[in-house]
N, C-alpha and C positions, 0 to 999 in steps of 0.2 A: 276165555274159557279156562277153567281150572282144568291141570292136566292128569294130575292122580287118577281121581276118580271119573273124570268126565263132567265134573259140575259146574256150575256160573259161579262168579266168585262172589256174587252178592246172596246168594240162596247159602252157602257154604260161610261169607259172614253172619248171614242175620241167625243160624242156628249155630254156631259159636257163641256169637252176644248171646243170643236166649239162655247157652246153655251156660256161659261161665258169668257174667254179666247177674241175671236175673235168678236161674237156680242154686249157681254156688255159690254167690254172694249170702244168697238168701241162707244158708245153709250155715256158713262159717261164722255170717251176725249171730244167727242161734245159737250156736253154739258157744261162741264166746260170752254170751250175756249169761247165758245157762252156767256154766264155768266159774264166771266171775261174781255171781251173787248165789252165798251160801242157801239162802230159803229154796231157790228154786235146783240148786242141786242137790237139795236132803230130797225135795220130790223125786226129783230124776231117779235119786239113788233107791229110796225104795221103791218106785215103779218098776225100774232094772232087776230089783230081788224079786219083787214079787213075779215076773213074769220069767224071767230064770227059775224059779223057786215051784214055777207050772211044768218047769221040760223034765222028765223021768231023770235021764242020765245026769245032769246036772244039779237038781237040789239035793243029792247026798254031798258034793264036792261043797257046794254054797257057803257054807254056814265056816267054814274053815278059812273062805276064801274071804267072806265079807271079815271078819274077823282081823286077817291081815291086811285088808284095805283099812280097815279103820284105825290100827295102828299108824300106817304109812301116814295116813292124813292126819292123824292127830299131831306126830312128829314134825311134820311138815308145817303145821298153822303154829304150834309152838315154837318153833325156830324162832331164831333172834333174829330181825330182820335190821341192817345196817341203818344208818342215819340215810334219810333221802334225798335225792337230787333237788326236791322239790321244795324243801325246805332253804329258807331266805333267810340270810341276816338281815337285820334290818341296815337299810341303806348302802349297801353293797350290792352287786351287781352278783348273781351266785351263776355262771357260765360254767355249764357243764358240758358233755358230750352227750347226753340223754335231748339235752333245750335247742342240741342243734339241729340232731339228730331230727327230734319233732319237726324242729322249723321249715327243716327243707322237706321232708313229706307232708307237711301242709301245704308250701309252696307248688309242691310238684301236684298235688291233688285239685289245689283252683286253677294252677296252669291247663292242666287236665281237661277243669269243668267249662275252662272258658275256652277250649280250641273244641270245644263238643260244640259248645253254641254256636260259638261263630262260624263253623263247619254247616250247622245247620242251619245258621241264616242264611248262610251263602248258598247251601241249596236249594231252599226256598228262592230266594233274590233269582238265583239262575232260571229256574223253572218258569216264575213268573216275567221273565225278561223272553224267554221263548217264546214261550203264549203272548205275550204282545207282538213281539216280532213276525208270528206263525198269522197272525188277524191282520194286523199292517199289510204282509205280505197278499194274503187272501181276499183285502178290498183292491189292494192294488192290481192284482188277478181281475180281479171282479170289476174293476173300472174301466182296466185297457179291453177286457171281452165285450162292455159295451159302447166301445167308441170303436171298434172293429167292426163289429153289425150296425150301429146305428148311423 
């Protein structure tokens, strides 16, 4: 029994997973796709004005405000952006701390995906190894009760 609140720990896991697992996952992909591909943030962004641009107190401030976002971000896309990690000479090996970086949060993500599975085979495997055991047991019941009476 979970002792804080008084709850089972398996009711108290599965609305954790649900809530960080499935909604905030779901939430931070969106938003990083949304972020990272300009077409779909000019929508966001005027969607954003326009429904700002509905609230009384705020579409007088608006137009001052998009005005200094749009410098910020144009400064910002203009920036010089250094030579990247990703770039390879040819036939050398280009070992950076970005490639290892990656590496091992790959690593640690299928490590992940594969102790999910196996975790769940395993409980599957156990359950169904019960249920045999639970009918074994219950003819075996059911044989000795007729060689008692009979």
């Amino acid at each position: 029994m979970w002792t804080i609140w008084r709850t089972i720990l398996e009711v108290f896991f599965l609305a954790t997973l649900i809530g960080k697992a499935i909604i905030k996952v779901s939430i931070q992909i969106t938003s990083v796709i949304t972020l990272c591909n300009n077409q779909l943030l000019d929508l966001v962004e005027k969607w954003v004005i326009w429904v700002l641009g509905n609230v009384p107190g705020v579409a007088s401030v608006l137009p001052s405000l998009v005005a200094k976002l749009k410098t910020a971000k144009d400064k910002f896309l203009s920036a010089h952006v250094a030579a990247s990690a990703s770039i390879a000479v040819k036939g050398k090996w280009n070992l950076s701390f970005t490639l290892i970086w990656n590496t091992a949060v790959w690593l640690m993500a299928i490590n992940f995906l594969i102790q999910i599975v196996t975790s769940t085979a395993q409980g599957y495997l156990k359950t169904q190894q019960e249920l045999e055991i639970s009918k074994k047991l219950s003819e075996i019941k059911l044989s000795a009760s007729e060689r008692s009476s009979g």
